[in-house]
N, C-alpha and C positions, 0 to 999 in steps of 0.2 A: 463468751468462750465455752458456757456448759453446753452451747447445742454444739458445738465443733466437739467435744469430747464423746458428747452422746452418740450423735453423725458419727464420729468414728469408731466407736464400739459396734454398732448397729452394721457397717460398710464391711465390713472381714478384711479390711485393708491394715495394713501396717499402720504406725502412726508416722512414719514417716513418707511411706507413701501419700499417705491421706494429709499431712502437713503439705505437700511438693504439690498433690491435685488443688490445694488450697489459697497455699502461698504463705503459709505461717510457716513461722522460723520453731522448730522442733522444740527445740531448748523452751522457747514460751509457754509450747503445747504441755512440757511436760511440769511446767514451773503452775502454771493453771489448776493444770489434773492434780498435783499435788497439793495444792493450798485450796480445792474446792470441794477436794477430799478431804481435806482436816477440817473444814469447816463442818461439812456434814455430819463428822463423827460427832463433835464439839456441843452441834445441836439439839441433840438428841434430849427426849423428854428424860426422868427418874419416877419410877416409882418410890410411889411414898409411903409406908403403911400407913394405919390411921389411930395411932396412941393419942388420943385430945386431952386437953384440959378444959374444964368449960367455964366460960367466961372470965376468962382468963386476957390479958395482953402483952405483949411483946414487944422490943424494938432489938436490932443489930443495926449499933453504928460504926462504919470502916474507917479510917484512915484517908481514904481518899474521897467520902464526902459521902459515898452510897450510903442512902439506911434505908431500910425495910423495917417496915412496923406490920404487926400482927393485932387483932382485936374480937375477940371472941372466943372461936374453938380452937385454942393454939396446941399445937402437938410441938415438942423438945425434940423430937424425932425430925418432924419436918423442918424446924431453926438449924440444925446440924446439916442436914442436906443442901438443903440452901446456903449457908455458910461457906459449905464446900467449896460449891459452884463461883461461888463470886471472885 
């Protein structure tokens, strides 16, 4: 479905034109566009600064089973960031 959305950006067409030339049901096209657009954002890298501690280790363990362990140059900066994200 991302080349159909791309295709349709790329076309100057409507998207419902461009759904009708296609034969997808709109309501899909835009259910797609939507959730591969949140995905996208979702993605995205962080910058991390670089406060270390050296020789140092780490563990965060969750709730639901994830842990990440650190072992060496750990930064309190980068555990928080990551934490974030999970």
């Amino acid at each position: 479905m991302r080349l159909h959305i791309e295709s349709c950006k790329a076309s100057g067409h409507t998207v419902i034109g461009y759904c009708h030339q296609h034969g997808l049901a709109p309501s899909k096209f835009y259910y797609w566009q939507k959730r591969l657009q949140d995905a996208d954002v979702s993605s995205g890298f962080l910058q991390i600064p670089d406060h270390t501690t050296h020789n140092a280790t780490a563990s965060i363990h969750f709730p639901n089973g994830v842990s990440i362990s650190f072992a060496g140059n750990v930064s309190i900066d980068v555990l928080k960031e990551l934490a974030c994200c999970i």
